[in-house]
TIFIFI-825126 format. One record per residue: residue number from 1; residue in one letter; x, y, z of N, C-alpha, C in turn. Coordinates in Angstrom, 1 decimal, always signed. Each point is the difference from the previous one (the first is absolute). Example, Ala and Ser with C-alpha at 12.3 -4.5 7.8 and 13.67 -1.06 7.14 Angstrom:
2
SITE   nr  rest  n.east  n.north    n.up  ca.east  ca.north   ca.up  c.east  c.north    c.up
SITE    1     A   +13.2     -5.7    +7.8     -0.9      +1.2    +0.0    +0.9     +1.2    +0.0
SITE    2     S    -0.4     +1.1    -0.7     +0.9      +1.1    +0.0    -0.8     +1.1    +0.8
END
This chain:
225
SITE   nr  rest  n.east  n.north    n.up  ca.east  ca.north   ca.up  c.east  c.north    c.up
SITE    1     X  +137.4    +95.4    -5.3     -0.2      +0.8    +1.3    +1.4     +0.5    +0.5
SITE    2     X    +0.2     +1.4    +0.4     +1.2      +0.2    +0.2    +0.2     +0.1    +1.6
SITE    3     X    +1.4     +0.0    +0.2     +0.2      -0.6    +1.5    -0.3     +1.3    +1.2
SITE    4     X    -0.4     -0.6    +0.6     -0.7      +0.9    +1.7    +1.2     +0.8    -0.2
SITE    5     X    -0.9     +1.5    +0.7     +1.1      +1.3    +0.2    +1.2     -0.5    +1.2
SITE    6     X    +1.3     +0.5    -0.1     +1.1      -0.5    +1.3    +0.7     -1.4    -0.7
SITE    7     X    -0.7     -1.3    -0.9     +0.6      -0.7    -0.1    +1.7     +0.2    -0.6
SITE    8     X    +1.2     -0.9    -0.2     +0.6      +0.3    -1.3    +0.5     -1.2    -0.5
SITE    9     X    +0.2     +0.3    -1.3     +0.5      -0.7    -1.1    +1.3     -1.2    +0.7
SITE   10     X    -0.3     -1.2    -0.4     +0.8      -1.0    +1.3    +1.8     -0.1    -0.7
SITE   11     X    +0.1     +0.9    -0.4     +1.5      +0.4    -0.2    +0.1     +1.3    +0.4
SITE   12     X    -0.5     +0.8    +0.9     +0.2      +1.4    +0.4    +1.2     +0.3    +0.5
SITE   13     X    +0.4     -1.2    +1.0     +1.3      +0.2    +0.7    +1.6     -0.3    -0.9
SITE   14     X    -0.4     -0.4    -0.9     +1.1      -0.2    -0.9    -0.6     +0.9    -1.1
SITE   15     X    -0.4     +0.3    -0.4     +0.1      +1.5    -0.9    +0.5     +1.0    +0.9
SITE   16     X    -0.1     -0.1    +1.6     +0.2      +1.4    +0.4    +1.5     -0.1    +0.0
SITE   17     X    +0.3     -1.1    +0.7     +1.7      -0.2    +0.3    +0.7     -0.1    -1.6
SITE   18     X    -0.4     +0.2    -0.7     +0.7      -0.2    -1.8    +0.0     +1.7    -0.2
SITE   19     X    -1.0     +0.8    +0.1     +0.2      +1.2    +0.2    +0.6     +0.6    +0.8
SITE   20     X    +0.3     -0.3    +1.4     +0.8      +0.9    +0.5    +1.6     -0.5    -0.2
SITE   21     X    +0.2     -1.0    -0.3     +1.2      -1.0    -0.3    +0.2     +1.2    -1.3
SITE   22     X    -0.9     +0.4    -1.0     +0.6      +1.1    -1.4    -0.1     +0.9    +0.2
SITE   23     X    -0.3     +0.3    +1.0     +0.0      +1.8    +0.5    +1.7     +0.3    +0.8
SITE   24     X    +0.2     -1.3    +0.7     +1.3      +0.6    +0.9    +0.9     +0.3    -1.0
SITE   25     X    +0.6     -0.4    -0.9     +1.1      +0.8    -0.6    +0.0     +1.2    -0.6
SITE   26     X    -1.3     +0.6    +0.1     -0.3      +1.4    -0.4    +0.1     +0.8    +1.3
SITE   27     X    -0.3     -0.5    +0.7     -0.1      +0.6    +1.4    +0.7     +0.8    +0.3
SITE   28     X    +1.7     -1.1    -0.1     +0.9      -0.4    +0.3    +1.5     +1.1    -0.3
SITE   29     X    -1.1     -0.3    -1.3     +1.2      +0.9    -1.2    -0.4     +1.9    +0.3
SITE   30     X    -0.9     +0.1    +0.1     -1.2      +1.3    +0.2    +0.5     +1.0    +1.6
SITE   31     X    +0.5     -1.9    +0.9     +0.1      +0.7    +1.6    -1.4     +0.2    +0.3
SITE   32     X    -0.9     -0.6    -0.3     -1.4      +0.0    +0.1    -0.7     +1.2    -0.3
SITE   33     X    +0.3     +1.1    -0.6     -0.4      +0.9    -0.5    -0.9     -0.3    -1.0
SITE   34     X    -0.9     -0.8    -0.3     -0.5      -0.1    -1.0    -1.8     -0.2    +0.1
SITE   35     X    -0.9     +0.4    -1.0     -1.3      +0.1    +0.3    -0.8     -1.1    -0.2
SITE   36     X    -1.0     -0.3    +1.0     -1.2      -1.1    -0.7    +0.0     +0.2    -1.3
SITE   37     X    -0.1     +1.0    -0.6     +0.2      -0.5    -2.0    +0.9     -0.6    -0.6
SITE   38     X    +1.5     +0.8    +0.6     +0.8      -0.4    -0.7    +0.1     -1.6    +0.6
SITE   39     X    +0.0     -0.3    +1.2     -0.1      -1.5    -0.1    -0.9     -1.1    -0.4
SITE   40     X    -1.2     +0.8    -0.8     -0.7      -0.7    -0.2    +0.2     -0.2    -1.8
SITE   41     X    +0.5     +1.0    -0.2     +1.1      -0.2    -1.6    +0.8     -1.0    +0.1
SITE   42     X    +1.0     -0.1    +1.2     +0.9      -0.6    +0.1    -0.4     -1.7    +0.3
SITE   43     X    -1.3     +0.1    +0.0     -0.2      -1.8    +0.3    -1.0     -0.6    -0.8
SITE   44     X    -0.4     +1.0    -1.4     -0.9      -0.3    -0.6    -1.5     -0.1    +0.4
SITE   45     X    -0.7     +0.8    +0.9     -1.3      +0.1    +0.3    -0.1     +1.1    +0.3
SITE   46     X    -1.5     +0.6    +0.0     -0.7      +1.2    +0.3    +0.4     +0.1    +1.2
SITE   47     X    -0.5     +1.4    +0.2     +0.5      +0.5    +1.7    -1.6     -0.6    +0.7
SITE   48     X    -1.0     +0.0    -0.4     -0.9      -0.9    +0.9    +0.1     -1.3    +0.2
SITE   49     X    +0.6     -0.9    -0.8     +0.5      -1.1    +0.5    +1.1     -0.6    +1.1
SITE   50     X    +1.1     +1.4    -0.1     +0.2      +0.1    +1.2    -0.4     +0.4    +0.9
SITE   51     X    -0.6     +1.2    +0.0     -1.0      -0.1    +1.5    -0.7     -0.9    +0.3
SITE   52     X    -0.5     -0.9    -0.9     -0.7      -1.9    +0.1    +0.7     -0.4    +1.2
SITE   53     X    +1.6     -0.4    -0.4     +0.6      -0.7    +0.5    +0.5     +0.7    +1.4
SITE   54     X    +0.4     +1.0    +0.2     +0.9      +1.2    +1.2    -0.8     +0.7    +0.5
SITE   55     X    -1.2     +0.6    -0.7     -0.7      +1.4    +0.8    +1.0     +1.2    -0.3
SITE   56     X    +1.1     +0.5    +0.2     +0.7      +0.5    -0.4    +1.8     +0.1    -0.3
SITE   57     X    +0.4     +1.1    -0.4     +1.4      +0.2    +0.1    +0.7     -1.1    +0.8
SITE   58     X    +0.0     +0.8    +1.3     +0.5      -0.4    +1.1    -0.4     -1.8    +0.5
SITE   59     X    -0.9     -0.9    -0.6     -0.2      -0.9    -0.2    +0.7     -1.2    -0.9
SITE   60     X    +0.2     +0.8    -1.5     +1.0      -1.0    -1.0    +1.3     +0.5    +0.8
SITE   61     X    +0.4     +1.1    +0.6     +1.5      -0.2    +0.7    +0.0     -0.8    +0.9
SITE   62     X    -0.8     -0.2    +0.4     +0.3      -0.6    +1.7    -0.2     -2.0    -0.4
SITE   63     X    -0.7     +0.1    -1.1     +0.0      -1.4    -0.5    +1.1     -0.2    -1.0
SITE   64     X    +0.7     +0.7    -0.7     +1.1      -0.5    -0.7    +1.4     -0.2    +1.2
SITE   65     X    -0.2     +1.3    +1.0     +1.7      -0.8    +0.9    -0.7     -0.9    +0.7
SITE   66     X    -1.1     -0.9    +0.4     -0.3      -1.2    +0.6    +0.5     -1.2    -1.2
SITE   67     X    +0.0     +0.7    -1.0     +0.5      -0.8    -1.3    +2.0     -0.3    +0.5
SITE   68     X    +0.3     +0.7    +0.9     +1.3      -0.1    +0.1    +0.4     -1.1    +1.1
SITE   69     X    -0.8     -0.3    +1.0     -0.1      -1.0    +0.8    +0.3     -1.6    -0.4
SITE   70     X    -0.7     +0.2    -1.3     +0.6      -1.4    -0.6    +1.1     -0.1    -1.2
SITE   71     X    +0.1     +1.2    -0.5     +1.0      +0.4    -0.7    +1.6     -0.2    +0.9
SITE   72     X    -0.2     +0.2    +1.0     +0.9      +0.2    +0.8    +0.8     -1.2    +1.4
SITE   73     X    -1.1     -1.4    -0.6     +0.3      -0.7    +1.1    +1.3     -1.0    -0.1
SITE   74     X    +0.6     -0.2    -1.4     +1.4      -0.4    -0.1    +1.2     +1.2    +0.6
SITE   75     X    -0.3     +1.3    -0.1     +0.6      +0.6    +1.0    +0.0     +0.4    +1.2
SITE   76     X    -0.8     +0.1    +0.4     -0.3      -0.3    +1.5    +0.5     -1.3    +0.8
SITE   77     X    -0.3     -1.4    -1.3     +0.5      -0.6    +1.3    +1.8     +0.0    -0.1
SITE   78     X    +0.2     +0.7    -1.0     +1.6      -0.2    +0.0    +0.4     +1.2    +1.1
SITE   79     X    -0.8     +1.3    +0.3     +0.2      +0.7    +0.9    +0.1     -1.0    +1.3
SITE   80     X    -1.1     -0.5    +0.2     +0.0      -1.0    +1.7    +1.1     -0.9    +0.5
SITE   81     X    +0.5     -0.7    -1.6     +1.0      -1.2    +0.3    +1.4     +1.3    +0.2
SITE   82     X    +1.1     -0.4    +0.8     +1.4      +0.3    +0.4    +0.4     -0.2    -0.9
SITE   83     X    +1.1     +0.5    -0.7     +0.5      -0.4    -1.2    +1.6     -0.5    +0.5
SITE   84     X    +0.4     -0.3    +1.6     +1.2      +0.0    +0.9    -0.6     -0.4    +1.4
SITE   85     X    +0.8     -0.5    +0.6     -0.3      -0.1    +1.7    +0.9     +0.6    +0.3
SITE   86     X    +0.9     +1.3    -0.2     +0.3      +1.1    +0.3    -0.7     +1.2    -0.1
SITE   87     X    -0.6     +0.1    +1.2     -1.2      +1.5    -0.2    +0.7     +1.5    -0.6
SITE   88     X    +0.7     +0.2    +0.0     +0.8      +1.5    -0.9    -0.1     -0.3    -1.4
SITE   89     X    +0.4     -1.6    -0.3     +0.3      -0.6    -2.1    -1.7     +0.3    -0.1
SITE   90     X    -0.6     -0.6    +1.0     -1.8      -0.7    -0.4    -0.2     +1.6    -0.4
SITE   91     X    -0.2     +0.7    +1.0     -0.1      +1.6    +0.2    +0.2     +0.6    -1.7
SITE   92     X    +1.1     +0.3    +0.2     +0.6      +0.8    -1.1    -0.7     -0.6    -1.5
SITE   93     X    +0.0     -1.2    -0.3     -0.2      -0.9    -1.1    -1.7     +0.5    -0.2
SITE   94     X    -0.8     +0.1    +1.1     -1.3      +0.3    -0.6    -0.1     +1.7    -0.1
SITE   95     X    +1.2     +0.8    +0.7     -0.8      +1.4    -0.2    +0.7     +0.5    -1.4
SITE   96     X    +1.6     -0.8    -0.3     +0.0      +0.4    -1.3    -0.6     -0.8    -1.1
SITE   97     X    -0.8     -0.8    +0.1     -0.9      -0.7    -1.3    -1.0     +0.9    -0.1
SITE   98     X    -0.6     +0.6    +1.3     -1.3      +1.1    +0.1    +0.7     +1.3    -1.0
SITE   99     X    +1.2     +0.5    +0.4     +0.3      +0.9    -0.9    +0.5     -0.1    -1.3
SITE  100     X    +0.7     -1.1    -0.3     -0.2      -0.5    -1.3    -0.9     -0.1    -1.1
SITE  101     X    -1.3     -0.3    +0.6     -0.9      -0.4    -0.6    -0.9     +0.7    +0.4
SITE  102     X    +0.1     +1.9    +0.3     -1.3      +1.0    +0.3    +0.0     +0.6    -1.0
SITE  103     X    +1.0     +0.5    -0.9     -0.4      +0.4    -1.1    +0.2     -0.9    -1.5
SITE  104     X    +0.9     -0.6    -0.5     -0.1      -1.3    -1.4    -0.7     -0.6    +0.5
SITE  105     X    -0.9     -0.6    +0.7     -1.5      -1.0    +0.4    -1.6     +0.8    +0.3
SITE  106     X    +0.6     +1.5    +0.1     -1.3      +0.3    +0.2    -0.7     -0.1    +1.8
SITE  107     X    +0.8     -0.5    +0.6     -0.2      -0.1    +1.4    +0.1     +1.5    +0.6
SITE  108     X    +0.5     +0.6    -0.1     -0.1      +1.9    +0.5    -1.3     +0.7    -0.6
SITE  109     X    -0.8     -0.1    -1.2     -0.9      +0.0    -0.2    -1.3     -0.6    +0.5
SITE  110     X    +0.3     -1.1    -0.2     -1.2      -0.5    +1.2    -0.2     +0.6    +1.3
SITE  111     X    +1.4     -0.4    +1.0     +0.0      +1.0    +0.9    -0.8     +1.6    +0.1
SITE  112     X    +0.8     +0.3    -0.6     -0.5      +1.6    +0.1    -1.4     +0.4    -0.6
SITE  113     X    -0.4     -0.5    -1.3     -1.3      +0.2    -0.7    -0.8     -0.7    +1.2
SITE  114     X    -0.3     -1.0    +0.8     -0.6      -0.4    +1.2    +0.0     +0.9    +0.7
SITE  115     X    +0.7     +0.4    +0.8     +0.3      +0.8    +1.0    -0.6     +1.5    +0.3
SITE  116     X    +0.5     +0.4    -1.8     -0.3      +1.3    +0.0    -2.0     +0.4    -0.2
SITE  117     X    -0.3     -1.5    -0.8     -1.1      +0.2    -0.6    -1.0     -0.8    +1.7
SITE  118     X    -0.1     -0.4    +0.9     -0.2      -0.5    +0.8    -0.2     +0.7    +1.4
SITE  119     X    +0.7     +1.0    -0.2     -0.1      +0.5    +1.4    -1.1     +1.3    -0.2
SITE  120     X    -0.5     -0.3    +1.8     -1.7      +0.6    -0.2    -0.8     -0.7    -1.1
SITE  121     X    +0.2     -1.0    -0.4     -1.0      -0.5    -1.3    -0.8     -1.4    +0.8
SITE  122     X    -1.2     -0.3    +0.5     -0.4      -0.9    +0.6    +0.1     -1.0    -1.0
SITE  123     X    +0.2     -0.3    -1.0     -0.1      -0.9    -1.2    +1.2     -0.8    -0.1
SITE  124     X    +1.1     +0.9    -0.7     +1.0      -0.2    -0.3    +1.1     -0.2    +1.6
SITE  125     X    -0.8     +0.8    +0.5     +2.0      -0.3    +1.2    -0.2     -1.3    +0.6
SITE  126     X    -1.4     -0.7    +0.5     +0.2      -1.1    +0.5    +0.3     -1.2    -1.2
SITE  127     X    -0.4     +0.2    -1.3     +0.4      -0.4    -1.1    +1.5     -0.1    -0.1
SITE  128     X    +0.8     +1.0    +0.1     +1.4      +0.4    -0.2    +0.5     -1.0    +1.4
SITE  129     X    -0.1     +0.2    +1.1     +0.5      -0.9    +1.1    +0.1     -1.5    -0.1
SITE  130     X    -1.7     -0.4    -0.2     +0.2      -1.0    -0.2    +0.7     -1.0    -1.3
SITE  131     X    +0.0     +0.6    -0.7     +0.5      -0.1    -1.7    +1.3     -0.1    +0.1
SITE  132     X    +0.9     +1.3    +1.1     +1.2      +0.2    -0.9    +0.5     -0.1    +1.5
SITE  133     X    +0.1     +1.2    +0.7     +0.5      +0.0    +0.9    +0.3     -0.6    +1.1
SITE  134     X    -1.5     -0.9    +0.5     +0.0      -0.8    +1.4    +0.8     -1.6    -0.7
SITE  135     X    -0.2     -0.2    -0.7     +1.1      -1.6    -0.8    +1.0     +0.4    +0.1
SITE  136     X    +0.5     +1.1    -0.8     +1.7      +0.1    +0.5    +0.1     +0.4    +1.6
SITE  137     X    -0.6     +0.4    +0.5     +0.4      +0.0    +1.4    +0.0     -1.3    +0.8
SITE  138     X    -0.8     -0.7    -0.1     -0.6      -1.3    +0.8    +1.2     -0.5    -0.7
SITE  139     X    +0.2     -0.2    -1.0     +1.2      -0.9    -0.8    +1.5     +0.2    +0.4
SITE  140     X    +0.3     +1.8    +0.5     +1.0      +0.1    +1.1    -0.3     -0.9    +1.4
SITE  141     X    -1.3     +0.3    +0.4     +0.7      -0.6    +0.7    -0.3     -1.1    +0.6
SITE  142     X    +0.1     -1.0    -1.0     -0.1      -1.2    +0.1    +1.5     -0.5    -0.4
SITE  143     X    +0.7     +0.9    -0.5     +1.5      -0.1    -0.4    +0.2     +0.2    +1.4
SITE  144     X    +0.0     +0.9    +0.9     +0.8      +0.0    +1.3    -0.8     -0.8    +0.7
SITE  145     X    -1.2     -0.5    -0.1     +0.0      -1.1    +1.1    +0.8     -1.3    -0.6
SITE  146     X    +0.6     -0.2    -0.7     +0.7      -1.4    -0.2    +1.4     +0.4    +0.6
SITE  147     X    +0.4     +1.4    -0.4     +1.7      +0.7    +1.2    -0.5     -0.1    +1.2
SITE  148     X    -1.3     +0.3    +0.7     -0.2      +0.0    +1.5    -0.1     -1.5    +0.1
SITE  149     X    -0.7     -1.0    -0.2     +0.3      -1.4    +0.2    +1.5     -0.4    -0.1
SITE  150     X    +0.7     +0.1    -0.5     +1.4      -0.1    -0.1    +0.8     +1.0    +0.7
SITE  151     X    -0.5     +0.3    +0.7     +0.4      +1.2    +1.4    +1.3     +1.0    -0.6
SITE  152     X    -0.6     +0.3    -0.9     +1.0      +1.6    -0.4    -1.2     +1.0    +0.0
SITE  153     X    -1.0     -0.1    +0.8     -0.5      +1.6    +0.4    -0.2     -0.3    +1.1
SITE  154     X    +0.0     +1.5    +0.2     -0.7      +0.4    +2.2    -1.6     -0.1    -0.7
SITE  155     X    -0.3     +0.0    -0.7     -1.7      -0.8    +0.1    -0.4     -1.3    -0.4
SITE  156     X    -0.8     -0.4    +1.3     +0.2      -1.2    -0.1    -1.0     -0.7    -1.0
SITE  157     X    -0.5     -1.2    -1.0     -0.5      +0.1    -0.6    -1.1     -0.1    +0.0
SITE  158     X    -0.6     -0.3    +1.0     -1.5      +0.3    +0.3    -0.9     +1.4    +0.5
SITE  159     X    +1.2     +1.0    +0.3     -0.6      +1.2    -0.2    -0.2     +0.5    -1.5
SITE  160     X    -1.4     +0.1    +0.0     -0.1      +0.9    -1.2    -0.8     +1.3    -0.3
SITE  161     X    -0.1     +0.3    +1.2     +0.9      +1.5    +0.3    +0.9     +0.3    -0.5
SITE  162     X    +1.0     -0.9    +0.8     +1.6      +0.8    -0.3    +0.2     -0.3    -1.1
SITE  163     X    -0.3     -1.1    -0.7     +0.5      -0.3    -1.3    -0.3     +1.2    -0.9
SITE  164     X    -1.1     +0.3    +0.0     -1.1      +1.2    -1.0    +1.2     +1.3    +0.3
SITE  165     X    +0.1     +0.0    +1.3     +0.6      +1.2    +0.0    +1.5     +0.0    -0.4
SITE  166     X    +0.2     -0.8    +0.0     +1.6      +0.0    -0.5    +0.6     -0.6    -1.9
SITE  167     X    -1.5     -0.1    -0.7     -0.3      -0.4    -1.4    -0.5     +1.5    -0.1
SITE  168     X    -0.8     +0.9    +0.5     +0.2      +1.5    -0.5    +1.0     +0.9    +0.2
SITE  169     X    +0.9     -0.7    +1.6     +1.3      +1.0    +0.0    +0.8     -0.7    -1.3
SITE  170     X    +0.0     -1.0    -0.6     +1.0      -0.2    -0.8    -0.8     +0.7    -1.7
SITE  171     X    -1.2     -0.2    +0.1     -0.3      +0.0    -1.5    +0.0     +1.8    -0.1
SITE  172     X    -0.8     +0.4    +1.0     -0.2      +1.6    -0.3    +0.8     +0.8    -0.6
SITE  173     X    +1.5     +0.5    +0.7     +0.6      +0.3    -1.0    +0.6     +0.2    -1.1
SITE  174     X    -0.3     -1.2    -0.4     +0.5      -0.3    -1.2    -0.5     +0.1    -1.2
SITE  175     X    -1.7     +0.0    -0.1     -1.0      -0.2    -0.5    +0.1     +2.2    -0.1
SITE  176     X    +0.1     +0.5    +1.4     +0.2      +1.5    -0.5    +0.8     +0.6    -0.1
SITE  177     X    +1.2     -0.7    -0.7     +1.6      +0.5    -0.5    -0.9     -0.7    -1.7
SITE  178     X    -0.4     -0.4    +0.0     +0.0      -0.6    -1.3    -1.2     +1.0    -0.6
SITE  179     X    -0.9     +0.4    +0.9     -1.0      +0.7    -0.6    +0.5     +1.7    +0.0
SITE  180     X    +1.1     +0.4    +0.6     +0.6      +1.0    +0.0    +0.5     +0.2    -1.5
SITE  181     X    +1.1     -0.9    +0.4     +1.0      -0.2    -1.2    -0.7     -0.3    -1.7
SITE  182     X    -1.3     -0.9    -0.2     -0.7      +0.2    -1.1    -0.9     +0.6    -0.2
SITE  183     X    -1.2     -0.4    +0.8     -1.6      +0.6    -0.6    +0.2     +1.7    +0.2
SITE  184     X    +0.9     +0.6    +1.2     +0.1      +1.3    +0.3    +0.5     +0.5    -0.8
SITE  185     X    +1.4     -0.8    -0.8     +1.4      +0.9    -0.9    +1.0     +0.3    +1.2
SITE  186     X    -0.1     -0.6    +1.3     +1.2      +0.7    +0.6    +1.4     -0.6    -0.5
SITE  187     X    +0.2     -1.0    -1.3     +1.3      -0.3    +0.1    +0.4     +1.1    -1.0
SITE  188     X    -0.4     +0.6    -0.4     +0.2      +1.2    -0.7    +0.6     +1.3    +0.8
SITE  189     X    -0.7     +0.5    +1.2     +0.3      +0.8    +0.5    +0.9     -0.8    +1.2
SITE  190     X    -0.2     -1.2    +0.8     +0.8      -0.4    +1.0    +0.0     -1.0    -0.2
SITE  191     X    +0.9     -0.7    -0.7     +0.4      -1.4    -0.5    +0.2     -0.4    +0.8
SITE  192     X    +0.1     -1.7    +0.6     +0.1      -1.0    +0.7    +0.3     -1.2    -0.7
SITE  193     X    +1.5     -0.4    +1.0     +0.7      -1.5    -0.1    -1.4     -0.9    +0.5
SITE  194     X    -1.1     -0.5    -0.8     -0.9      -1.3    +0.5    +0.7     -0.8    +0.8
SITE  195     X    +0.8     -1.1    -1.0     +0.8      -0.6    +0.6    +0.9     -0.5    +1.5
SITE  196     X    +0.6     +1.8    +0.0     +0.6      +0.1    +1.0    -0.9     +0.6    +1.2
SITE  197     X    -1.2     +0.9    -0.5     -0.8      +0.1    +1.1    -0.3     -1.8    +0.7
SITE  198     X    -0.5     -0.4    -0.9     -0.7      -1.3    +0.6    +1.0     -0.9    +0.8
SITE  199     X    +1.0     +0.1    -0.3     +1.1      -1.1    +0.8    +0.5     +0.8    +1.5
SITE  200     X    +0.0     +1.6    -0.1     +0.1      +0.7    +1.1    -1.5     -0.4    +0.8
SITE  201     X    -1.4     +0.0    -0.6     -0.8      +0.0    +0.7    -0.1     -1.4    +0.9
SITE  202     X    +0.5     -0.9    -0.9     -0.5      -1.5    +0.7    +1.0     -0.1    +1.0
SITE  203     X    +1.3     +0.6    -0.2     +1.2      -0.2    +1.4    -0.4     +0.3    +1.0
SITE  204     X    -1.1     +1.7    +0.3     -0.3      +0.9    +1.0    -1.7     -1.2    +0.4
SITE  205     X    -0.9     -0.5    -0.9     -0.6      -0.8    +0.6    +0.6     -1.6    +0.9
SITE  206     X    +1.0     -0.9    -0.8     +0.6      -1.1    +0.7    +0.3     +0.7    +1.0
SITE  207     X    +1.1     +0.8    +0.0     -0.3      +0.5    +1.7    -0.5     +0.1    +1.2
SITE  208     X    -1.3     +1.1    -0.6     -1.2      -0.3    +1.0    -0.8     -1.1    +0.2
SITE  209     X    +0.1     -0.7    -1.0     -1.2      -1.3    +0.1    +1.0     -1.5    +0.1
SITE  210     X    +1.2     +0.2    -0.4     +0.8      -1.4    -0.3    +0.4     -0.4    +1.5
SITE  211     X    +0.3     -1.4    +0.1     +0.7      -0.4    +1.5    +1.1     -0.2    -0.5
SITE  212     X    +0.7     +0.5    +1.1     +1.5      -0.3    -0.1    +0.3     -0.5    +1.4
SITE  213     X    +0.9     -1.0    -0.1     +0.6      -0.3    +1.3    +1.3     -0.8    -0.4
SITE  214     X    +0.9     -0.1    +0.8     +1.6      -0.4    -0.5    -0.3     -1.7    +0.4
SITE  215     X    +0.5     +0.0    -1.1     +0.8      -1.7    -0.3    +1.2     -0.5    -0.3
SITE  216     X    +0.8     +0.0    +0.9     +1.2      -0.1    -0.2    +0.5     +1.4    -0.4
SITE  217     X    +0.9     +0.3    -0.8     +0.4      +1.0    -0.5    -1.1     +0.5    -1.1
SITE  218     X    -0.7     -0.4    -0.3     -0.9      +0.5    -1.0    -1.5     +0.4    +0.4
SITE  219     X    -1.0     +0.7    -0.6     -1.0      +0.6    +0.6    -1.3     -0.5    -1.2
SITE  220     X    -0.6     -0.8    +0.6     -1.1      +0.1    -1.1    -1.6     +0.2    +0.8
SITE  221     X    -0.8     +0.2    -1.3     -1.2      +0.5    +0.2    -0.4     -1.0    +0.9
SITE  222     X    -1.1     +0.5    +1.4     -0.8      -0.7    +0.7    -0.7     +0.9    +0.8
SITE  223     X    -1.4     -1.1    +0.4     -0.7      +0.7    +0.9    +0.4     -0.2    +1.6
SITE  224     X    -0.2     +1.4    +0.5     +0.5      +0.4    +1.5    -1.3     -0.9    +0.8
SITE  225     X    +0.6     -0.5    +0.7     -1.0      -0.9    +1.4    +0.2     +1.2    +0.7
END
C-alpha cells in the first residue's frame, strides 16, 4: 500500500538540504543566472524532483544561501569576537579580512549573487537576509557591543538601536566600495585603494562613535557620561 497523498519520505529534509548544499556552487559561479534545468543537471536529478523538493527556481536559491548560515558560523563568530581592545585595530582587522576574503573565498559572490537574485523575490530575499546578510550584521554588532561595554562608544551597550545603526554605518560602505570595485568592474574604470579606503573609513567612524576624553597627556577611547 502506498503512502497517503501530502505524506514524505522520512529523509525529505535531508535530501532537500544535500541538494541545495550541490546547487550553491553553481549558483555561485553562474551569479545565479542559471535555470531549474541546468541545476537540476547540476545535482544529478530531474527537474521534477526538484520541484518535489523547492516548487520552484526561486525556491532551490533561497534554500541553498540558507545553506550559508551554517557554512558560515566559524566566520561569524570570528566577526563578533574583537580581535583588540583598541576599537580602530578591532575595527580595521575585521573590514580588511571582509575584503580579503570577498573575492579568493568567494564571499563577494555570495554577497552579490544574494542580493541581486533576492530583491523583489518573496522567496529568495528573506532567504538571502536571513542566510547571509542579517548574521554578518548581528555579528557586527555584537563586535561593538563588547567596545560599548568597555566604554569606547557613545552607544551604550544595551541600545540596540544604536548598536544596529552604527554596525550598518560601519558595514555599508564597505560592502558598496567592494561591490563597485568587483561585481560592477569599477576597478577598471575607477580603481580604488581597499585598503586605504577602509582605514580612512574606520578613522571618520571612531570619530563619530569613539569616546575620547584626556588622561593625562594621552587620549583614549571612552564613553561620554
Amino acid at each position: 500500500m502506498g503512502r497517503p497523498i501530502g505524506t514524505r519520505n522520512p529523509d525529505y529534509e535531508e535530501k532537500r538540504a544535500a541538494l541545495a548544499e550541490a546547487a550553491l556552487p553553481r549558483l555561485i559561479a553562474d551569479c545565479g543566472a542559471t535555470s531549474l534545468s541546468e541545476l537540476a543537471a547540476e545535482v544529478g536529478v530531474s527537474v521534477p524532483t526538484l520541484k518535489h523538493y523547492f516548487g520552484d527556481r526561486s525556491g532551490v536559491v533561497a534554500a541553498a544561501l540558507l545553506c550559508q548560515l551554517e557554512r558560515a558560523r566559524p566566520y561569524v563568530a570570528q566577526v563578533a569576537a574583537p580581535s583588540s581592545n583598541d576599537l580602530r585595530t578591532s575595527l580595521v582587522d575585521f573590514l580588511l579580512a571582509l575584503v580579503r576574503a570577498w573575492r579568493p573565498f568567494g564571499v563577494g559572490r555570495v554577497f552579490t549573487v544574494g542580493m541581486a537574485a533576492g530583491i523583489y523575490d518573496a522567496a529568495v530575499g528573506p532567504a538571502y537576509l536571513g542566510g547571509v546578510l542579517e548574521p554578518t550584521l548581528q555579528a557586527v554588532e555584537r563586535r561593538l557591543k563588547v567596545h560599548a561595554a568597555a566604554r569606547a562608544l557613545r552607544v551604550k551597550e544595551g541600545d540596540a538601536d544604536g548598536l544596529r545603526a552604527a554596525a550598518l554605518a560601519l558595514l555599508a560602505p564597505v560592502v558598496l566600495a567592494l561591490i563597485h570595485q568587483d561585481a560592477l568592474g569599477g576597478a577598471s574604470c575607477r580603481g580604488l585603494d581597499l585598503e586605504a579606503f577602509v582605514r580612512g573609513h574606520v578613522d571618520g567612524f571612531v570619530r563619530g562613535y569613539g569616546r575620547r576624553v584626556r588622561s593625562g597627556r594621552r587620549r583614549v577611547l571612552r564613553e561620554r557620561t
